[in-house]
C-alpha positions in Angstrom: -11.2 -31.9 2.6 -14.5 -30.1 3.1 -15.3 -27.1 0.5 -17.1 -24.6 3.1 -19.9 -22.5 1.8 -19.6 -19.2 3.2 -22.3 -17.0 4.2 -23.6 -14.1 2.0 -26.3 -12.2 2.0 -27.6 -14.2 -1.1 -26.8 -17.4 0.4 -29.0 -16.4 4.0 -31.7 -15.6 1.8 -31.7 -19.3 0.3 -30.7 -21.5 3.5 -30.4 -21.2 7.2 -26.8 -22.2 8.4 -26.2 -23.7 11.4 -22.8 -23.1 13.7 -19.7 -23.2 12.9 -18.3 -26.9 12.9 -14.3 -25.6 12.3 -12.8 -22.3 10.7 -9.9 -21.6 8.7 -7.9 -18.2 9.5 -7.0 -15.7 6.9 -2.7 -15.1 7.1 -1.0 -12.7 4.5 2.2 -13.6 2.6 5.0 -11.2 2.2 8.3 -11.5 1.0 11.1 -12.1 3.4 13.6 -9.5 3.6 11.1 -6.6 2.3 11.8 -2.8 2.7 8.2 -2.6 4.1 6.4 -5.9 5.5 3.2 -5.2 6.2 2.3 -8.4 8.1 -1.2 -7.3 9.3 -4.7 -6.4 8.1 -3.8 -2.9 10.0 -0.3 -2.1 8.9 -1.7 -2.2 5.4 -4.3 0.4 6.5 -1.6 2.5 7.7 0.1 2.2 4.1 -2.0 3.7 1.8 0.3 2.7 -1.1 0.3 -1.1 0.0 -1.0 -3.6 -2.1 -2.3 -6.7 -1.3 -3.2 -9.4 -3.7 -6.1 -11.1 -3.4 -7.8 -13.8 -5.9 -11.0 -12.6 -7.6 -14.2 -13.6 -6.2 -12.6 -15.2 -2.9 -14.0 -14.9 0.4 -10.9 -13.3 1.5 -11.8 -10.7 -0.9 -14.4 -9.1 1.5 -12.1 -9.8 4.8 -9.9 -7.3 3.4 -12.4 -5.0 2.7 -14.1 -5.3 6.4 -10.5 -4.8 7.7 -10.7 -1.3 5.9 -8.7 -1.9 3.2 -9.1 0.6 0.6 -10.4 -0.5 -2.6 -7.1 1.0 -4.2 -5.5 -1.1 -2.3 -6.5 -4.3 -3.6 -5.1 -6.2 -6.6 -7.2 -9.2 -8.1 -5.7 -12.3 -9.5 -6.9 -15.4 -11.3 -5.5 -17.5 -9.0 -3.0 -17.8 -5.8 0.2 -19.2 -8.0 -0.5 -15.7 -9.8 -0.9 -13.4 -6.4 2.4 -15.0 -5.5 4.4 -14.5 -8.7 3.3 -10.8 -8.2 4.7 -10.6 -4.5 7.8 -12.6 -6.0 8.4 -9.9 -8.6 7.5 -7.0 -5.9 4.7 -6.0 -8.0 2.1 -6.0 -4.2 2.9 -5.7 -1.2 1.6 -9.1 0.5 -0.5 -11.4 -0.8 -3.6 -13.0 1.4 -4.2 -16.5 0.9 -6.3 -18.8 3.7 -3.7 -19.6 6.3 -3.5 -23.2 5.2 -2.3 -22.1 1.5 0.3 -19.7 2.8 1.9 -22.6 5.0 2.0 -24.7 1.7 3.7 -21.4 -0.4 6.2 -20.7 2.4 7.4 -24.7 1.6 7.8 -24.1 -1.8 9.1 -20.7 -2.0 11.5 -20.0 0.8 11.5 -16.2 0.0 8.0 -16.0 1.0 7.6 -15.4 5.0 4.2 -15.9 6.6 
């Protein structure tokens, strides 16, 4: 599988990207069965006590934020099998993997719903 580089402001300043060739979707995982299941970018903006759980220095790390998620909001992990423990234990709220990685989590932990 391709590694994409995605654009930042340091990045345009070095290289000119050219279109799109494919694009992965962002998806947030939250556990099944949840008092609250904010399933959306926007019902977490409507929480202001949600959590979501994102890994540090990930791409998905300014999504959230351009979706107006509040930097209280936001829990960093060292990596996704971390973000998901903390769902797991009820410690976030969701936990916002790309789409492909939520698919695989759901697989191996049944009490996860995409």
């Amino acid at each position: 599988m391709n590694v994409p580089i995605f654009i930042s402001k340091e990045r345009a300043g070095l290289v000119a990207f050219s279109s799109p060739v494919w694009a992965l979707r962002d998806g947030l995982l939250v556990r099944r069965n949840a008092e609250h299941q904010s399933s959306t970018y926007e019902a977490l903006v409507q929480r202001s006590d949600a959590r979501l759980g994102v890994v540090a220095g990930a791409a998905q790390v300014s999504a959230a934020k351009s979706a107006s998620i509040g930097a209280s909001q936001l829990v960093e992990f060292r990596s996704q099998p971390d973000a998901v423990a903390a769902l797991l234990a009820g410690d976030i709220d969701a936990s916002q993997p790309r789409l492909l990685a939520v698919e695989r989590s759901v697989r191996i932990t049944p009490t996860c719903s995409p």
